[in-house]
N, C-alpha and C positions, 0 to 999 in steps of 0.2 A: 537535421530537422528540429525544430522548436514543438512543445506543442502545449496550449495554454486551454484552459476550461477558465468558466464561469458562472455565475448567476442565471446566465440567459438560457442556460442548460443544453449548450452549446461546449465539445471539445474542437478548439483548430490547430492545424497544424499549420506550421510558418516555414520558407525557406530560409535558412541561416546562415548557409554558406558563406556569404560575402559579410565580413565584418561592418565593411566600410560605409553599408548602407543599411536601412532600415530592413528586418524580415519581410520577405513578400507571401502572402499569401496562399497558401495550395487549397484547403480544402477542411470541409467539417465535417466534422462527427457525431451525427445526429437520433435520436431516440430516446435522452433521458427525457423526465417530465419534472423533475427540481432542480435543485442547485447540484452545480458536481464539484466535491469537496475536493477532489486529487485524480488527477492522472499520468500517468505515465507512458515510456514509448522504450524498447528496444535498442540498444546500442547499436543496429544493423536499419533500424529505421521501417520495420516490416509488421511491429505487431506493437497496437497500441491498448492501455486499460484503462476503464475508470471506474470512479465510484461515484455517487452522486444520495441525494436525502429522498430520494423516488426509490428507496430501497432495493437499488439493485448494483450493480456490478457489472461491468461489460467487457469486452474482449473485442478489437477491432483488425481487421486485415486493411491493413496503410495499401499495401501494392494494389490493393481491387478498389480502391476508392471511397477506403473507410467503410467497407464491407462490415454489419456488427456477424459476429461469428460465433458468439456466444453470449447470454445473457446468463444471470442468476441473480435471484432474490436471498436476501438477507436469512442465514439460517440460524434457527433456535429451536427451542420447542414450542415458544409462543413467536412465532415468525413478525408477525405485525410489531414487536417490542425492537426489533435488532434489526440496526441499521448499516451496513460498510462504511466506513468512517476512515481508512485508510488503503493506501496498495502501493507494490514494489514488488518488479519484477525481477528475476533472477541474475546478477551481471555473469556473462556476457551475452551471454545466446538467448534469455527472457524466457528458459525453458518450464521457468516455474513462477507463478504469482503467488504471492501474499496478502489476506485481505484481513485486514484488524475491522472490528466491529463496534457497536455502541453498548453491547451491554459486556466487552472484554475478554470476547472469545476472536481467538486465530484460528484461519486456513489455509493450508496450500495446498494450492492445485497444478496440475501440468498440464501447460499452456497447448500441447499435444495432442494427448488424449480425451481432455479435460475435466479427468478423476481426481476426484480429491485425496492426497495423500498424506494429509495430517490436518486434525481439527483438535481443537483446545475450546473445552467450553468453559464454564466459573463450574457446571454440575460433574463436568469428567474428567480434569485432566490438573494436575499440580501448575501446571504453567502459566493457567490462567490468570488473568488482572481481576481485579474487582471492582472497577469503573470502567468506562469507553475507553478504548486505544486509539490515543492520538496519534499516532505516527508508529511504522515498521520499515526496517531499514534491511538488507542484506548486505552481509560483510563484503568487499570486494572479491573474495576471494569464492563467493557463496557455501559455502556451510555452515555460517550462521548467521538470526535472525536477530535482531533490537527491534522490541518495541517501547512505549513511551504509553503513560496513562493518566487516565485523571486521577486514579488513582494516588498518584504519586511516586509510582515506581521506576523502573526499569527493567526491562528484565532481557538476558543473553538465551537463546534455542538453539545446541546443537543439532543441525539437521544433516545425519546420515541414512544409517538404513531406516531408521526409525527418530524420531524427534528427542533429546535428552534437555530437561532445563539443568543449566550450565550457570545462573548467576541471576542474583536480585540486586539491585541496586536503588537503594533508599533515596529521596530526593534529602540532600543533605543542608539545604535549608529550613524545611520544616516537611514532618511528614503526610501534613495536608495539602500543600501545594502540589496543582496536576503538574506532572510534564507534558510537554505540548509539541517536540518535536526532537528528529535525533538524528546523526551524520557519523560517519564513518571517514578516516582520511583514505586516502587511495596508493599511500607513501606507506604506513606500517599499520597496526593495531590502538591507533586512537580513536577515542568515541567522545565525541560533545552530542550534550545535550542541552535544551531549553525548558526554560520553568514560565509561569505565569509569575514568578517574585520580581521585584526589582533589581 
């Protein structure tokens, strides 16, 4: 399965299957009310998220027809400020999401139950960015997190029983420059990342 968001504040899913010919169609994902910046879908094809500028976040069941299964609005202390600006679920089973925010507080929640089981705000927690997070990544292996900021950072989260920050990583062209996006290989322990420099 393919699955593509838009502007039109519209998530769809494609069937992919067949190389040789264009995606076809299956079905949409319907309920934001602005643009959805990111989504994503389950390696098993079962449970899709997004995030969207309608401040919220959502949780979809693929098997029931794009069923929403859960909703959440953007948390802070002044809520109306903080936006979900990124998400990445857990590989392989997607038993956990990750939701990077606009004012550079992390979540994660279990896709499960769906209790939150570690937050990082800028007011509580050392992990924190100090700009929006552009992008959050989970290692292939899932026990840890990358995320990317406007900040300019980078920064490693070991998630075991509890969250440990693990590594900062300066944008090593200038410390002004946001990072804007981040990948992991799927072959060993490499990480690239993207800058707004040239």
């Amino acid at each position: 399965l393919l699955l593509s968001a838009s502007d039109d504040k519209l998530c769809k899913l494609w069937d992919a299957s067949n190389p040789s010919v264009s995606p076809k169609f299956k079905l949409s994902l319907k309920g934001h009310h602005n643009w959805i910046r990111k989504a994503v879908i389950t390696s098993d094809g079962t449970i899709a998220c997004s995030v969207s500028d309608d401040k919220t976040w959502r949780l979809w069941d693929v098997c029931s027809g794009g069923v929403e299964i859960d909703r959440r609005k953007g948390e802070d202390h002044d809520v109306s400020s903080s936006t979900p600006r990124c998400v990445a679920l857990r590989p392989s089973a997607g038993t956990s999401i990750a939701v990077g925010d606009s004012n550079g507080g992390l979540r994660v929640y279990d896709t499960r139950s769906r209790r939150k089981i570690f937050e990082s705000t800028i007011d509580s927690y050392v992990y924190s960015h100090r700009d929006a997070i552009t992008d959050v990544q989970w290692h292939p292996a899932g026990d840890f997190l990358a995320t990317t900021s406007a900040d300019g950072s980078t920064k490693i989260c070991a998630l075991g029983d509890r969250a440990v920050p693990y590594e900062t990583v300066n944008n090593s062209i200038s410390e002004n420059t946001p990072m804007v996006s981040i990948s992991y290989s799927f072959t060993d322990d490499v990480m690239l990342y993207g800058t707004y420099s040239e």
